[in-house]
N, C-alpha and C positions, 0 to 999 in steps of 0.2 A: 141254397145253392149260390145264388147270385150274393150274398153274402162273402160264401168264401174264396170267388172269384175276387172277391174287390177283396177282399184280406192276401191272398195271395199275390195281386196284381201291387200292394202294397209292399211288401218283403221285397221284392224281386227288383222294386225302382231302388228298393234301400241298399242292393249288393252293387257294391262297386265293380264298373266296366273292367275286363280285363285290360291293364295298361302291358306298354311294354318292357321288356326288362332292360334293365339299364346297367351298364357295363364303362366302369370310369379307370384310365389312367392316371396313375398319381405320381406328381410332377417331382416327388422330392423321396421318388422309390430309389433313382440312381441308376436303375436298367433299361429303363425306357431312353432311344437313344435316335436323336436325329442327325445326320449325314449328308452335307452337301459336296458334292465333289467338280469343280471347274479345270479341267482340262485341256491346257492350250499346247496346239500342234507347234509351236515354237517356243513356248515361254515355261509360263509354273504352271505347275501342279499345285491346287489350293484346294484344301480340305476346310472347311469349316463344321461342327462338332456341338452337339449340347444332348445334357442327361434329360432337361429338364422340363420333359412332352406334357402336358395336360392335355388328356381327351375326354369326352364322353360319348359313352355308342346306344342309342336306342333301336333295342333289339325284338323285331316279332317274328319270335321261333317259330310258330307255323308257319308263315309265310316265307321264311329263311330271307327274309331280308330287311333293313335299318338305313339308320342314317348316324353319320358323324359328324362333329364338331372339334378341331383340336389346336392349339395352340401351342409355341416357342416365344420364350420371351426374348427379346432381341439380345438384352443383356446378359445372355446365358450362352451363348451361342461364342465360340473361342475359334478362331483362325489360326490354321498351321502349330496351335499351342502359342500365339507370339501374339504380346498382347497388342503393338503397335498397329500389324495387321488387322487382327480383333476390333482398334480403335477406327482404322481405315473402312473398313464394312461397317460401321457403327454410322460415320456421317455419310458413307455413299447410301445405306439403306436409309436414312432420314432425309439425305439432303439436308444437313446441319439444319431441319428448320423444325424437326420434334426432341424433344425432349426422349434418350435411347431409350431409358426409365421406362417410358410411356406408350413405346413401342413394341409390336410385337406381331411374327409372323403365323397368318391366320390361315387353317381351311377347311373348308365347309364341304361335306359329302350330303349332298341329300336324299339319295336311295342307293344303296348296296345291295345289290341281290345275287343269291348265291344258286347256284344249277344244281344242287347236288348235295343230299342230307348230310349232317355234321356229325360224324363218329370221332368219339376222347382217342386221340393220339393221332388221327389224320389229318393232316393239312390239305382245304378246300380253296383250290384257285378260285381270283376273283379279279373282274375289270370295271370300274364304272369309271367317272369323271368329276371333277371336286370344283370349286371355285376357292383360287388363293389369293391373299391380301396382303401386303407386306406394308405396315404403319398407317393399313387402311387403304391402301391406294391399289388397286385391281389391276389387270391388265389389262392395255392400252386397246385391245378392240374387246372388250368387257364378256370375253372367251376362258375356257374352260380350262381345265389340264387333266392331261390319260392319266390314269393311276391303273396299276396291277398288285399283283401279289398273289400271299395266300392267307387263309386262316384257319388256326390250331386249336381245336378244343383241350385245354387239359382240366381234366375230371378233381372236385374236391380229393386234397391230402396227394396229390403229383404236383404240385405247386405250390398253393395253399392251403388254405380249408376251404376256400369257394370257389367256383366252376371261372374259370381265366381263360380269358383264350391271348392266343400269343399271334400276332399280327405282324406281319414283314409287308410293306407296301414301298414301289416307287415310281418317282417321276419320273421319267427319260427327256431330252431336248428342254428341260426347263430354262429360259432367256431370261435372266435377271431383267434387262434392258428392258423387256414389257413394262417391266415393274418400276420403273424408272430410277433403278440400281446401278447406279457408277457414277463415277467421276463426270462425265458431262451436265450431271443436273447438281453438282453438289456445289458451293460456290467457293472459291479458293482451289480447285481442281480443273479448270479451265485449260492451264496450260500444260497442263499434266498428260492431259487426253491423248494426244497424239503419242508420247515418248509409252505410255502405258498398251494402245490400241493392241500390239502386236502379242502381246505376253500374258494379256491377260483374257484366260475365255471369258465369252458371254455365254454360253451356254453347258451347261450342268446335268448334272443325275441326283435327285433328293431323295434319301430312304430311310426307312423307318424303323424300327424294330421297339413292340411295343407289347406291352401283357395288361390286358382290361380286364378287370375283376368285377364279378357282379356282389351286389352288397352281402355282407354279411348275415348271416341269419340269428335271429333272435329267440 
């Protein structure tokens, strides 16, 4: 008996823990699409734009809730379609002192949890809080950002062949300025500050629209 106690106790160390399932964006799908929108009460309206989201989501189905990772490379990100603007947001989000190349805007979800079971074809609202990075450099009181949204199960063969869910999230009130985004930290843009102050917002709406696949099966 105490034999097949330890034989048993044996097998059961050798089965691997259930891990969580894991569920990635791919950055060079073309549908996954990030949206920044800066709205000033006197001046432009400036959209900034990129296809190109990398995320990854680890997901524990019974508990309905994960965490995420996702990234925007900076150099992918196009203002108003115009690339001189595009080049303008390239040194204010660097502050001319990284390499754009090398840059890129970061955020970090570290619990999602969701109130209410996942059925293929209903979208499940959802709110947590993320921490965002832009060329590494955090926000200025080392605080958090609201995210909302929802999330859509679509079932293998409505999308793909593997279970995808389709993810719409945004920021509201998001202040570049925390982030030390603009022409006052950038250098050569000093005197620009003032003639720009009026026209151009500091504060935005970031959104997402995004389809996580879990891997394929073998």
């Amino acid at each position: 008996m105490q034999a097949r106690i330890i034989a048993l106790a044996v097998v059961l160390s050798a089965v691997p823990a259930v891990a969580d399932t894991r569920f990635t964006v791919d950055p060079e799908a073309g549908n996954n699409t990030f949206t920044a929108v800066f709205d000033a009460a006197i001046g432009e309206r400036i959209t900034a734009v990129s296809s190109a989201v990398s995320c990854t989501l680890d997901v524990d189905e019974e508990k309905l809730e994960g965490k995420a990772s996702c990234s925007v490379p900076l150099t992918s990100i196009k203002v108003d379609n115009d690339d001189t603007k595009s080049d303008h947001f390239r040194q204010w989000a660097t502050n001319k002192k990284v390499d754009p190349k090398k840059c890129a805007l970061k955020l970090e979800v570290p619990r999602l949890k969701l109130e209410g079971p996942v059925e293929p074809m209903k979208p499940v609202p959802f709110e947590t809080e993320g921490t965002f990075t832009m060329c590494g450099r955090a926000r200025d009181d080392k605080g958090v950002e609201s995210i909302s949204g929802t999330i859509l199960l679509l079932p293998p063969g409505s999308y793909r062949d593997v279970r995808t869910l389709r993810i719409r999230a945004k920021i509201e009130g998001f202040n570049r300025e925390r982030y030390q985004v603009g022409p006052r930290w950038t250098d050569g843009w000093l005197a620009r500050v003032q003639q720009l102050a009026p026209v151009v917002a500091t504060d935005g709406t970031i959104e997402v629209n995004l389809f996580a696949a879990e891997p394929a099966k073998r």
